[in-house]
C-alpha positions as CSV (number, residue, x, y, z in Angstrom):
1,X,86.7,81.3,27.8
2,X,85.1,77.9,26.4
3,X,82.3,78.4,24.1
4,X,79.1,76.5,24.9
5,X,80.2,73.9,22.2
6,X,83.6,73.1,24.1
7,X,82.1,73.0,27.0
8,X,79.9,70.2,25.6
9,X,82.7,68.3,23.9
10,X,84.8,68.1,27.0
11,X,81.8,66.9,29.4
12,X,81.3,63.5,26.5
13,X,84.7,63.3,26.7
14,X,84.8,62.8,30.3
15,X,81.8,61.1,30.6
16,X,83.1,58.1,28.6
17,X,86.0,58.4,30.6
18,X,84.5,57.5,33.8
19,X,81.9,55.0,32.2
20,X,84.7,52.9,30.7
21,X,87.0,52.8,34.2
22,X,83.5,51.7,36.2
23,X,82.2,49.9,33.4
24,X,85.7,48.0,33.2
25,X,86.2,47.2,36.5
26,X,82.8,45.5,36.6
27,X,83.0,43.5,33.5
28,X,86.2,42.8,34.6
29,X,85.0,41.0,38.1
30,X,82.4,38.9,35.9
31,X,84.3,37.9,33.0
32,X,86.6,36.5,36.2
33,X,84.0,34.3,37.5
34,X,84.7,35.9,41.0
35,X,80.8,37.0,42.6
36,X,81.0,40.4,44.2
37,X,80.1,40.6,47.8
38,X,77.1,41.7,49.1
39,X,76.4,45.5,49.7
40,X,77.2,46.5,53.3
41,X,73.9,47.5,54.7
42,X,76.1,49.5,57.1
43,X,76.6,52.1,54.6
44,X,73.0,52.6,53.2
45,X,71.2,55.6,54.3
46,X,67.8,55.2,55.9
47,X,65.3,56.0,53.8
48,X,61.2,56.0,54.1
49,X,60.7,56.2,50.4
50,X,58.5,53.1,48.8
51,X,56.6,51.6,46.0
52,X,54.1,49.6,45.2
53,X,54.9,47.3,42.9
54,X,52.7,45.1,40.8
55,X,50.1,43.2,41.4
56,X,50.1,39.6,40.8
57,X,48.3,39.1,37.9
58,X,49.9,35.3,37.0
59,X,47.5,34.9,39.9
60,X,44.3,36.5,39.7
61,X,43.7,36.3,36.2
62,X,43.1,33.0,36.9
63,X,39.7,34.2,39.0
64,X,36.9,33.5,36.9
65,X,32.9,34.7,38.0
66,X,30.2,32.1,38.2
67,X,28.6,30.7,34.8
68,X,25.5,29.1,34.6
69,X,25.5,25.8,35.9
70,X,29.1,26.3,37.4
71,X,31.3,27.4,40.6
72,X,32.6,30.4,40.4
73,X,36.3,30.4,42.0
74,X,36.7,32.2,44.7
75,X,38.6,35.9,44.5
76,X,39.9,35.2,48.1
77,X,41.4,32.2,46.8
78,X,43.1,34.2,44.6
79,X,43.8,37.3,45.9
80,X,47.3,38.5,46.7
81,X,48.7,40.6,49.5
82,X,50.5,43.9,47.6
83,X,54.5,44.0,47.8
84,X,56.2,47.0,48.3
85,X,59.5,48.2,47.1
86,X,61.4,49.8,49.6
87,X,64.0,52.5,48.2
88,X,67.1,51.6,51.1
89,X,66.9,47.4,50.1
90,X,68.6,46.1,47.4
91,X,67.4,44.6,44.0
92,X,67.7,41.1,45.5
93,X,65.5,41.9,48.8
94,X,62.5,43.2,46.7
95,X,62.5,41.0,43.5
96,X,62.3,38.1,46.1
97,X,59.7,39.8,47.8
98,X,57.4,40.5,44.7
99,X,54.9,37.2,43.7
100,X,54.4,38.8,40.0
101,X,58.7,38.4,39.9
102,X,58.8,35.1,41.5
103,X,59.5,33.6,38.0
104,X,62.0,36.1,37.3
105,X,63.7,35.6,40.4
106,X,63.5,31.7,40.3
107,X,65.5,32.3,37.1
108,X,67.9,35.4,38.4
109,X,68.8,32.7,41.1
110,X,69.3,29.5,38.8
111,X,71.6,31.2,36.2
112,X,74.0,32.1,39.0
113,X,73.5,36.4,39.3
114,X,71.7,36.7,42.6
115,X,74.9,37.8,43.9
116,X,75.4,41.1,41.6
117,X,71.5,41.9,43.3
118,X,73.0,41.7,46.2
119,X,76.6,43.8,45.8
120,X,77.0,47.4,45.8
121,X,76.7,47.8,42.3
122,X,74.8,49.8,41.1
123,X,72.9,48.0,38.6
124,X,69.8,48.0,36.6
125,X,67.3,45.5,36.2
126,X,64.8,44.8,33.4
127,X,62.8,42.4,35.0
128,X,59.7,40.2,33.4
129,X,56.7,40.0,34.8
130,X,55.2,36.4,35.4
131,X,53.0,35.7,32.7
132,X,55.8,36.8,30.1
133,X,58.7,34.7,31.3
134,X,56.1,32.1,31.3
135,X,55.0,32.5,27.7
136,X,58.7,32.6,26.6
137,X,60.1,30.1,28.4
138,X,57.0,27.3,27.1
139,X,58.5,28.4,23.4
140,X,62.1,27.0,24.3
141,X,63.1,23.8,23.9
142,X,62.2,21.8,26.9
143,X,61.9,25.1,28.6
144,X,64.4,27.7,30.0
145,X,64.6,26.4,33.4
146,X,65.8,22.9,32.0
147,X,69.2,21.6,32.8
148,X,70.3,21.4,29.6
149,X,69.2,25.1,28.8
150,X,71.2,26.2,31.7
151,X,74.1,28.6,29.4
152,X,70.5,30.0,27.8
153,X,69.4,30.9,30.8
154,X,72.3,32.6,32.0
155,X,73.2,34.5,28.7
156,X,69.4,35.8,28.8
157,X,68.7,36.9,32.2
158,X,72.5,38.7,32.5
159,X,71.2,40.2,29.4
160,X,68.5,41.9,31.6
161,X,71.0,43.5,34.0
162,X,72.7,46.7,33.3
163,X,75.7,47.3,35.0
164,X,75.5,50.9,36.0
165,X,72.7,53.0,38.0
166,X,70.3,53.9,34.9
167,X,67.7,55.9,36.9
168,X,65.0,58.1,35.0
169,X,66.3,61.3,35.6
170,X,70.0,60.0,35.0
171,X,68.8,58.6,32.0
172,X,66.9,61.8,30.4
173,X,70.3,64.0,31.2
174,X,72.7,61.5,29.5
175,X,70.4,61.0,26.5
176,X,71.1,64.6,25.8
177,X,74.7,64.3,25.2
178,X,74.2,61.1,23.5
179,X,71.7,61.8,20.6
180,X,68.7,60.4,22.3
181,X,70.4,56.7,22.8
182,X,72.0,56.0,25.9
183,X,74.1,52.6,25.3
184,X,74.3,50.0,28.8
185,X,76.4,46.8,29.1
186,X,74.8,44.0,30.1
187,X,76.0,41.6,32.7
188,X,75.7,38.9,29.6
189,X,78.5,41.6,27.9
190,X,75.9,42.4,25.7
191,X,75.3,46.3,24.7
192,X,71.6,47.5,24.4
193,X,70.4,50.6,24.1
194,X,67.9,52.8,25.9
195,X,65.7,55.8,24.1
196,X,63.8,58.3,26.4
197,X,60.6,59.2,25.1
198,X,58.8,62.7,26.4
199,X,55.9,60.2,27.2
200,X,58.0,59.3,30.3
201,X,58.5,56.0,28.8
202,X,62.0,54.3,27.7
203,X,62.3,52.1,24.2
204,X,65.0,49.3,24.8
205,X,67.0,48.5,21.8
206,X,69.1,45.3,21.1
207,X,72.1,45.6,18.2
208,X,69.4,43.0,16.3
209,X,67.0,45.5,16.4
210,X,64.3,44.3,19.1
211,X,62.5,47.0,20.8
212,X,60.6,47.0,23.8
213,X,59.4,49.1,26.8
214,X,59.7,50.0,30.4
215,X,56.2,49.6,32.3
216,X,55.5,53.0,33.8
217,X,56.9,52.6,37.7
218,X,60.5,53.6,38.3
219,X,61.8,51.5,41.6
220,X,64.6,53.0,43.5
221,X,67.1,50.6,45.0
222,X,69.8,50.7,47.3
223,X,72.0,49.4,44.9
224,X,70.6,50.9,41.6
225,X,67.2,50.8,40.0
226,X,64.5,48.4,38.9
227,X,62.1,48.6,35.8
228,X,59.4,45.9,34.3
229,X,59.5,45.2,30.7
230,X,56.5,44.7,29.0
231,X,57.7,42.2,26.7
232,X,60.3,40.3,25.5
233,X,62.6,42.0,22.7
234,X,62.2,40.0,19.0
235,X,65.9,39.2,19.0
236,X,65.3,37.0,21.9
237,X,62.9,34.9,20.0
238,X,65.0,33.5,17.1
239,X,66.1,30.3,18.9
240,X,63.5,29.0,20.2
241,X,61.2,26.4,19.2
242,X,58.0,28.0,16.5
């Protein structure tokens, strides 16, 4: 009869096991070039499970009350209508849907990996909020979006895709065979590392030692999950402009 350590040894074993044969194959089909197809919706399950995700705040932070002497400008002027994230459409259908991800998404599509959002997957996104992605891209060289920025841009938003369904509960349950750090490849073919806290929340790692954090919400996909970051990990930071 296996003892409770044996048990243990021979679930990591064959844990690995199947995460290098699906990790493999993926990295295999983008190393390749070749874009996946899209995710049959055929085969997705009907589901009445949603979330709201969040609000624009690139947009009404700009809302300022009257001073003296002055306009105020107007709240309805600035207001925005709240997107949901619906659990049985992909990553692709609700990042495009969400104004406080438009930047993001404007950038997902640019560096040429709005086709993994739309495949089977699974995958897992660390998106950016608006006002980050803004912030980060003014401190590159004549900005991320610019032409001659363009294998930036790619390396760095692949960098926020997981390849691999890294949902909360998944996450919690591999992190306890694992020492607390469950490592993810990144469609860049970069390895990062994720740290469940008891708080609820996740730490990301990079192998330079950036840290940063997932923003509350979990958003189920139909092809994996979605998180927000709320901020940019340090090791992105060293080539760009001071």
């Amino acid at each position: 009869m296996l003892s409770h350590q044996n048990y243990d040894s021979i679930h990591k074993r064959f844990y690995w096991l199947i995460s290098s044969i699906l990790l493999g194959g993926a990295l295999s089909a983008c190393q390749s070039g070749a874009e996946p197809d899209r995710q049959d919706p055929y085969f997705v399950g009907p589901s009445n499970y949603s979330e709201i995700l969040p609000d624009a705040k690139s947009a009404t932070n700009q809302y300022h009350s009257a001073k003296k002497g002055e306009s105020s400008s107007s709240p309805i002027a600035f207001h925005s209508t709240p997107t949901v994230s619906y659990e049985d459409n992909t990553l692709d259908e609700n990042i495009s849907s969400s104004i406080e991800l438009a930047d993001y998404y404007a950038a997902v599509k640019q560096a040429g990996w709005q086709r993994w959002l739309q495949a089977e997957g699974p995958y897992t996104v660390l998106a950016l909020p608006n006002e980050i992605l803004e912030d980060y891209s003014r401190k590159v060289p004549g900005g991320l979006m610019a032409p001659s920025n363009q294998k930036q841009l790619s390396r760095f938003i692949g960098g926020t895709i997981l390849i691999g369904n890294y949902s909360l509960p998944s996450l919690r349950k591999r992190a306890q065979f694992l020492n607390g750090n469950v490592e993810a490849t990144t469609l860049s073919g970069t390895k990062i590392f994720l740290r469940p806290l008891p708080s609820g929340e996740v730490i990301v790692i990079t192998p330079q030692g950036g840290m940063t954090r997932f923003t509350g919400q979990v958003y189920p996909q139909s092809n994996g999950t979605l998180y927000l970051l709320n901020s940019i990990p340090a090791s992105e930071k060293i080539n760009i402009a001071p």
